[in-house]
VOGU-3710 file (C-alpha; in Angstrom, 3 decimals, decimal comma):
1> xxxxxxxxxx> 22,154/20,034/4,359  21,993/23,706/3,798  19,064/25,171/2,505  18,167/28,824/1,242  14,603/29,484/1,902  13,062/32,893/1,352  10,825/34,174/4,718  8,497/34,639/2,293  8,403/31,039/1,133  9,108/29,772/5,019
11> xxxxxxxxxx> 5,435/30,942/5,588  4,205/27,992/3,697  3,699/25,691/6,229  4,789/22,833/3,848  7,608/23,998/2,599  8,408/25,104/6,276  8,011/21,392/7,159  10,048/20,420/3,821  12,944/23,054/4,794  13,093/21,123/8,414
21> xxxxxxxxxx> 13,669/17,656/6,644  16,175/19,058/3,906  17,942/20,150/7,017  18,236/16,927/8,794  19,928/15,157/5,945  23,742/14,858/6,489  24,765/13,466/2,517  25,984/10,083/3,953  24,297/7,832/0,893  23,030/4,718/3,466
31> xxxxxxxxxx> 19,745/5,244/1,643  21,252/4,089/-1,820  22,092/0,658/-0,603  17,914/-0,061/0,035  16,547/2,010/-2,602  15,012/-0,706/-5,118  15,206/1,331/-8,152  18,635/2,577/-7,679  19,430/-0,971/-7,613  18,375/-1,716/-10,796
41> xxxxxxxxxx> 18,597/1,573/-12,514  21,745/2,509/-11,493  21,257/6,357/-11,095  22,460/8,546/-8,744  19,172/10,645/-9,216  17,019/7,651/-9,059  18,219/7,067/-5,306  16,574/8,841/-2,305  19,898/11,068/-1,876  19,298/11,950/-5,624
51> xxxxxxxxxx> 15,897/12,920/-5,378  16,657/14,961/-2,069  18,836/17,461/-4,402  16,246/17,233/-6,911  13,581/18,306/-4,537  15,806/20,882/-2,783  16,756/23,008/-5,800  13,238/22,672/-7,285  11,402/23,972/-3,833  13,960/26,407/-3,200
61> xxxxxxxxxx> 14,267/27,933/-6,710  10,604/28,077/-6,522  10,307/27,512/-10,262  8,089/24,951/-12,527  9,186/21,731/-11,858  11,240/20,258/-15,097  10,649/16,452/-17,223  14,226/15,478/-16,015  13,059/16,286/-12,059  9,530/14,988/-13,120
71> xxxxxxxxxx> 11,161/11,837/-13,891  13,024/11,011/-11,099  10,424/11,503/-8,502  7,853/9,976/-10,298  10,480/7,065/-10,219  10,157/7,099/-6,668  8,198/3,737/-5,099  7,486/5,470/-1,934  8,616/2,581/-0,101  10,031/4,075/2,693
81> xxxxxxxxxx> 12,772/1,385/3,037  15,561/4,824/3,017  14,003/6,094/5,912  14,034/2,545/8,145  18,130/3,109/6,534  18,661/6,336/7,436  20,906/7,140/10,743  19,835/11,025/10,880  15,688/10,230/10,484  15,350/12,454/7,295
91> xxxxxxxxxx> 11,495/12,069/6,889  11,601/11,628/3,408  7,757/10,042/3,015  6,581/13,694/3,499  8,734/15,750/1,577  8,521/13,461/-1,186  4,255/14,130/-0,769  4,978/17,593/-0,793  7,070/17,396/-3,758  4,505/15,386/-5,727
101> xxxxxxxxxx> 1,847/17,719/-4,587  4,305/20,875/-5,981  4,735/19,075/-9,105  0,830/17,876/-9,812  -0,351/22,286/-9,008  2,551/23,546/-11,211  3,457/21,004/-14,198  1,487/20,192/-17,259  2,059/16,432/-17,709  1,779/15,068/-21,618
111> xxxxxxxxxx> -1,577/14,168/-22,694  -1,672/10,772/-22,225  -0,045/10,946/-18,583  -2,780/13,377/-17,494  -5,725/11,007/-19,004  -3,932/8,115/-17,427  -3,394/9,618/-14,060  -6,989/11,058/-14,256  -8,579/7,556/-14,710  -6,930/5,684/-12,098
121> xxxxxxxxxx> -7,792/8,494/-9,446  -11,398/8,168/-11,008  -11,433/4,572/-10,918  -9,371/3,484/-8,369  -11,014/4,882/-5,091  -14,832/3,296/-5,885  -15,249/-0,120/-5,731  -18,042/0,099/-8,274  -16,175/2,004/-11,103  -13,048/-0,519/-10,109
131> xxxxxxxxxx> -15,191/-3,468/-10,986  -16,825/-2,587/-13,883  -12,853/-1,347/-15,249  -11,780/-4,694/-14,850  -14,923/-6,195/-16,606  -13,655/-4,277/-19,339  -10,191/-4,917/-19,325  -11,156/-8,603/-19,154  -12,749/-7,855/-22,548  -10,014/-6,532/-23,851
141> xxxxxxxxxx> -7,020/-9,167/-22,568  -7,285/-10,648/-26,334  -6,391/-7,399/-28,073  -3,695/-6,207/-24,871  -0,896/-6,550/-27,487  -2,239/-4,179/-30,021  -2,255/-1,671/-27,291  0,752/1,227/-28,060  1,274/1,662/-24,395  2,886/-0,068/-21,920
151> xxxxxxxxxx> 1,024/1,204/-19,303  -2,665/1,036/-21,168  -1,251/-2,986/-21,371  -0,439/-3,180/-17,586  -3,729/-1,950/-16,556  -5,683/-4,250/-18,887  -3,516/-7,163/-17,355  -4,474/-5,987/-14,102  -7,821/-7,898/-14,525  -8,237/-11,431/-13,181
161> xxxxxxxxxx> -9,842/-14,259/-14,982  -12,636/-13,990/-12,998  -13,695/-11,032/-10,945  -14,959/-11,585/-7,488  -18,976/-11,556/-6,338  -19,723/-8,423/-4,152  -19,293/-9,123/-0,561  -22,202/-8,097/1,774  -20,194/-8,517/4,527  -18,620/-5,207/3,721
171> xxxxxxxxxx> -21,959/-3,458/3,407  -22,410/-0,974/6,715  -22,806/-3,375/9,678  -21,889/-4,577/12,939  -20,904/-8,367/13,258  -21,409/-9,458/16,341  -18,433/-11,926/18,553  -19,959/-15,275/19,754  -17,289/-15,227/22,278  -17,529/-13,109/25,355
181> xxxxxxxxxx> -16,755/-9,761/24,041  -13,221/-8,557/24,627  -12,905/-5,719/21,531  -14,720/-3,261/19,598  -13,251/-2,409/16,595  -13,841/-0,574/13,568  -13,184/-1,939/10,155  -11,760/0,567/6,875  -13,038/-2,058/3,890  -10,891/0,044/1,566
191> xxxxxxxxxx> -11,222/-0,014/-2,280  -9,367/-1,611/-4,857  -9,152/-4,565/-2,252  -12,917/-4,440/-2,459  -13,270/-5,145/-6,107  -10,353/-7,928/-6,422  -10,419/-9,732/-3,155  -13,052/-8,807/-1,028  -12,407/-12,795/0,343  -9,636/-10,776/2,680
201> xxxxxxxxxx> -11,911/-8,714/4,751  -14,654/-11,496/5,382  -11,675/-13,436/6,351  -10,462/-10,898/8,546  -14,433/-10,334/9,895  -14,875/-14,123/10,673  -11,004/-14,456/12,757  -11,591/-11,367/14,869  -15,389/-12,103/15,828  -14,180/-15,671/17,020
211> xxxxxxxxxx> -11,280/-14,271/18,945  -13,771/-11,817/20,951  -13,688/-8,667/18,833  -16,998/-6,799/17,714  -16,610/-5,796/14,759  -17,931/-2,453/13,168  -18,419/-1,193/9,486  -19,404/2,217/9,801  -22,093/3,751/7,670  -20,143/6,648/4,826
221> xxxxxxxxxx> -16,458/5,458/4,919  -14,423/4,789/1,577  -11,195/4,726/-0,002  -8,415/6,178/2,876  -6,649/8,389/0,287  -3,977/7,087/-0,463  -4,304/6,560/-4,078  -4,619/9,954/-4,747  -2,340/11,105/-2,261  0,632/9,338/-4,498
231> xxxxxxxxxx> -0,150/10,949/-7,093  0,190/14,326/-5,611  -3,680/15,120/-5,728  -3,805/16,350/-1,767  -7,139/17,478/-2,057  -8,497/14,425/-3,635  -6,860/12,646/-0,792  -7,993/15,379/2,061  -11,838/14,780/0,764  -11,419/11,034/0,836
241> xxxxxxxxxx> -9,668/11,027/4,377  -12,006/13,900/5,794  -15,031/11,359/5,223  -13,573/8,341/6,849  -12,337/10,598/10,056  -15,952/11,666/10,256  -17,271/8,214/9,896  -15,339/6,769/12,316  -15,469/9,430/14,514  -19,220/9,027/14,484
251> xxxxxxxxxx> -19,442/5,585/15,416  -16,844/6,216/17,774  -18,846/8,454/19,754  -21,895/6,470/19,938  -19,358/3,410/21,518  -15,979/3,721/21,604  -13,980/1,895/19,640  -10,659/0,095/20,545  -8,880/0,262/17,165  -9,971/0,649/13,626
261> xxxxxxxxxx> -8,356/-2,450/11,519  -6,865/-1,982/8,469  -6,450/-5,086/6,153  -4,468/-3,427/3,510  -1,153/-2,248/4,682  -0,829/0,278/2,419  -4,174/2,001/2,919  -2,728/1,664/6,939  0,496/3,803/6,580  -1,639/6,539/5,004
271> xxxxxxxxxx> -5,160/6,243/7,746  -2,008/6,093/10,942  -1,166/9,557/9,189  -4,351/11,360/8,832  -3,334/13,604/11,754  -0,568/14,824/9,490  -2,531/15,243/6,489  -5,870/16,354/7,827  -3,685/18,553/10,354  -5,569/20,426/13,299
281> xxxxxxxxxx> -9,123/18,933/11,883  -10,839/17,388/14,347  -10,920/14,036/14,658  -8,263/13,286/12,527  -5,249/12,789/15,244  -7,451/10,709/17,112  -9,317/8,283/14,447  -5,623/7,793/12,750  -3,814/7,475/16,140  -6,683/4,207/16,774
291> xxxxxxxxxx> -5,475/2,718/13,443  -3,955/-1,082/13,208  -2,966/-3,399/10,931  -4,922/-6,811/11,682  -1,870/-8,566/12,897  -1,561/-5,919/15,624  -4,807/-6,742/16,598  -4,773/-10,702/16,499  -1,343/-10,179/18,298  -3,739/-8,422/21,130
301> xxxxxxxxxx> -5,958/-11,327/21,029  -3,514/-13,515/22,101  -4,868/-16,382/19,738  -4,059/-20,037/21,060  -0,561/-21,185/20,375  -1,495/-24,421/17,745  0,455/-27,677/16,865  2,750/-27,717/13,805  1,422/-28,750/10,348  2,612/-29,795/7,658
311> xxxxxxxxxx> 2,909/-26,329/5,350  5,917/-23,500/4,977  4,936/-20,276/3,569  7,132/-17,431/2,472  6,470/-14,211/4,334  6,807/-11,130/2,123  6,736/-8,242/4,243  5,153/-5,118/2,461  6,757/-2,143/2,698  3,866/-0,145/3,877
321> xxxxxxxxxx> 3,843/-2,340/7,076  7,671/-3,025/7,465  8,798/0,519/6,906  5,905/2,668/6,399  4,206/1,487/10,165  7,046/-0,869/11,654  5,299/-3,279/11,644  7,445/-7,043/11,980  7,188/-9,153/14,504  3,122/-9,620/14,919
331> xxxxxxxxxx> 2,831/-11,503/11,008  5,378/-13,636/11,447  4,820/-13,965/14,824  1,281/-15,226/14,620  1,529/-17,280/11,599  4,110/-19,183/13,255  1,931/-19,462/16,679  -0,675/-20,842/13,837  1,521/-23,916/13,319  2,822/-22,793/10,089
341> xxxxxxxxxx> 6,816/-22,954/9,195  7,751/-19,561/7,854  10,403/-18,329/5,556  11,586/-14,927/5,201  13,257/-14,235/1,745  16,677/-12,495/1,238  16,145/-9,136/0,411  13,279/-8,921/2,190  13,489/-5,484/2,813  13,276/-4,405/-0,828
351> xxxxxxxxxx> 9,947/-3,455/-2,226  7,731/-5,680/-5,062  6,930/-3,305/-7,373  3,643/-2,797/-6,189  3,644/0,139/-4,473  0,015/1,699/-5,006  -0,548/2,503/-8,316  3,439/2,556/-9,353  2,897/-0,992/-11,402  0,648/0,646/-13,957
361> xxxxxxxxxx> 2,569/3,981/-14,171  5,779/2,499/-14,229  4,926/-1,212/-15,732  9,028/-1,744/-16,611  10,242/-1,089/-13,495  7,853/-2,805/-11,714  7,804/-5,695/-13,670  11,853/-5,996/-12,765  10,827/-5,780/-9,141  8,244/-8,181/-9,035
371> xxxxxxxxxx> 10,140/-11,204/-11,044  13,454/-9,997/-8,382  10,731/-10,777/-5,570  8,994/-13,662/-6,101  12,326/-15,485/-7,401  13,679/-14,691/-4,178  10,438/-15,983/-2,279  10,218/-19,219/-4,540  14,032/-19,795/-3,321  12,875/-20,588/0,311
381> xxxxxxxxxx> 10,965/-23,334/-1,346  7,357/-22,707/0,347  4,156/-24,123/-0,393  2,732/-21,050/-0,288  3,391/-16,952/-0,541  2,063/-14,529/2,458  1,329/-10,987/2,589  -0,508/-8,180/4,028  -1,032/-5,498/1,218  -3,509/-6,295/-1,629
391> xxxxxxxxxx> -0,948/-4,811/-4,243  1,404/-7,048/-3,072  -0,606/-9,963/-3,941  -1,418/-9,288/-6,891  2,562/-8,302/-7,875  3,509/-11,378/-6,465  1,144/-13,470/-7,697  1,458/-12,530/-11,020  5,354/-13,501/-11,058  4,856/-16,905/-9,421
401> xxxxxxxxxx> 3,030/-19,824/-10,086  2,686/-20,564/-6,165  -0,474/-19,808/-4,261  -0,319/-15,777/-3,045  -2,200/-14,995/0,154  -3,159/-12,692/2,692  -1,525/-13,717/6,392  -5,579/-13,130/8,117  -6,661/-15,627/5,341  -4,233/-18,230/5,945
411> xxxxxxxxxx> -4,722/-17,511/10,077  -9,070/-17,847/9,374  -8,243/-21,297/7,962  -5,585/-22,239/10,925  -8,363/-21,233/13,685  -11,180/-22,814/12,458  -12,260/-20,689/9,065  -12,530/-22,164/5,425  -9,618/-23,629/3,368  -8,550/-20,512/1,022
421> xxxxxxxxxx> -9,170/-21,572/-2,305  -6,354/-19,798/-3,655  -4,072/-22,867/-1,903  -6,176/-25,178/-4,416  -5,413/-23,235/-7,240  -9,206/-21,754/-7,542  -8,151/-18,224/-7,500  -6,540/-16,666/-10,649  -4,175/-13,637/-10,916  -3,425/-11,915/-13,550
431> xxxxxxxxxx> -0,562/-11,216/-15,911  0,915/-8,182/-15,101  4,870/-8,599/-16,203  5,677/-6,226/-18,995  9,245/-6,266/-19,982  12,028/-4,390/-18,642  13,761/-2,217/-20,377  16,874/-0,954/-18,386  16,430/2,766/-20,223  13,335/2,999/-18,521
441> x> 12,727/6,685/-19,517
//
């Protein structure tokens, strides 16, 4: 692709980094075959070769970004699935950052999009604020329909029946391995997964101190950034990202550490890419380059190969591990090493709906994407639904009446941990299906 860049505006180094991708894009259109919501939109512009002419003439022009541009991005999952797709490696995940970034310094939103967009990156990213939001959307589930909003409706749906207890097992720590130690690792607890299933990192704790990790909760770490990041609020994301590099960093210096585990595949694609977005800080190439998603750790473990039993689950593999970090082979791998039959779905490279905070900004679309899913999953006929991304979960599970579940849960109970009460129905999800309307404006 040609592009016209001033000098001038080539000494930005984003837009320098935005002119190089532009560039590597040859037009061929593989992307719009496994871009979700060109699937069921139908829009040239709501593909990833769409938004890449969007993108291009708003950059290059230089001017405010436009509601019709505004639009289409802000369409945009960031699943990532176009770049797994795309023959010429366009790196779309960061020009689309840069774009949102563009758009969030130099265009004035409506009213109720800025409050909107201003609670979730208030809420969101603190555990505390999270929980006590869902405490009062749970209040408010009777009166959801008087609500003028869609999106004010999908974020009061958001809240479960019954909001989990604090877990102290998150609190700064280190949990020692019974076993004779073979690991050190650090642990990112995350956020949002904090305040509605904080089940998945004591899960995750108990597996990897019986396989022979150590594992370490350092002292000053929060939400990874990613949150914010989507939404085009860099230095939102920067602050949150700068704090977890330095507390890792920390507690890597007193011991080293062998990886830092990430439980939430989405917060992993962003912490694997803090060199890029913290770049030439120190520490932040190093801390992200130590990042893993659980499975690659268990998969290092080399947990005992276990008889078959009696269960088939559905593996739904999030985009933030299957495109965002590449991650394939290790889930699927290990849960069938665990004994357990496993199903992959067709489609299965296509995103939920999830996506971050997309589900509550874009409750229609998502909505589509998450009944498309979990009918797809429910057509393997499992017993039970797998992921690794809490968004996922709570997508999935709020489209299916099966039990939804993270794979390290499901793996705690296979080597030895408790049985996950969500596969006895104890664990409610929420309602979060809005209906789609195909004009989705």
């Amino acid at each position: 692709m040609q592009t016209f860049f001033t000098p001038e505006q080539l000494a930005d180094p984003g837009t320098a980094e935005a002119n190089r991708i532009l560039r590597s894009c040859v037009h061929c259109g593989f992307c719009t075959a496994t871009c979700p919501t060109y699937m069921v939109l139908g829009d040239e512009l709501d593909s990833p070769r769409g938004r890449i002419y969007l993108m291009k003439e708003m950059l290059e022009s230089g001017r405010d970004p436009d509601p019709a541009t505004v639009k289409h991005i802000d369409r945009c999952l960031s699943c990532l699935a176009c770049m797994t797709t795309c023959p010429s490696g366009v790196h779309y995940r960061h020009l689309v950052d840069h774009a949102r970034a563009y758009i969030e310094a130099r265009y004035r939103r409506p009213l109720m999009d800025r409050a909107l967009r201003r609670v979730l990156a208030w809420v969101l990213p603190h555990p505390t604020r999270f929980r006590l939001a869902l405490l009062a959307a749970k209040m408010g589930q009777p009166f959801v329909g008087l609500l003028p909003d869609a999106r004010l409706r999908a974020m009061v749906r958001m809240a479960p029946k019954a909001i989990p207890p604090v877990s102290r097992a998150e609190d700064p720590q280190t949990h020692r391995t019974d076993a004779p130690r073979r690991m050190r690792v650090g642990l990112l607890t995350g956020c949002a997964q904090r305040a509605l299933n904080p089940g998945i990192n004591e899960a995750a704790i108990r597996l990897l101190t019986r396989a022979g990790a150590e594992v370490v909760i350092p002292k000053g770490q929060g939400c990874c950034g990613a949150l914010t990041h989507h939404m085009g609020r860099e230095d939102e994301a920067r602050a949150m990202a700068r704090a977890n590099v330095a507390a890792f960093a920390a507690e890597h210096a007193r011991e080293p550490l062998d990886a830092i585990v990430v439980t939430a595949s989405g917060c992993g694609t962003t912490v694997k890419d803090w060199g890029h977005l913290l770049d030439g800080e120190p520490n932040a190439a190093a801390m992200g380059a130590l990042a893993r998603d659980v499975t690659e750790v268990l998969a290092r473990l080399e947990l005992p190969e276990l008889p078959e039993r009696d269960m088939k689950v559905a593996y739904h593999s999030a985009c933030s591990l299957q495109h965002g970090q590449r991650v394939k082979a290790e889930p699927v791998g290990l849960l069938r090493r665990a004994g357990f039959a496993v199903a992959e779905p067709k489609g299965a490279h296509l995103c939920c709906g999830s996506a971050g905070t997309y589900n509550l900004l874009q409750p229609e679309i998502a909505g589509e994407l998450g009944r498309r899913k979990a009918a797809t999953l429910e057509a393997t006929v499992p017993d039970a639904i797998v992921a690794g991304n809490i968004g996922c979960l709570m997508q999935i599970g709020a489209n299916t009446g099966l039990p939804v579940l993270h794979t390290v849960e499901l793996l705690d109970w296979a080597y030895g941990g408790p049985r996950p009460a969500t596969l006895d129905g104890k664990t409610p999800v929420p309602d979060l299906r809005p209906s789609f309307a195909a004009s989705a404006a």
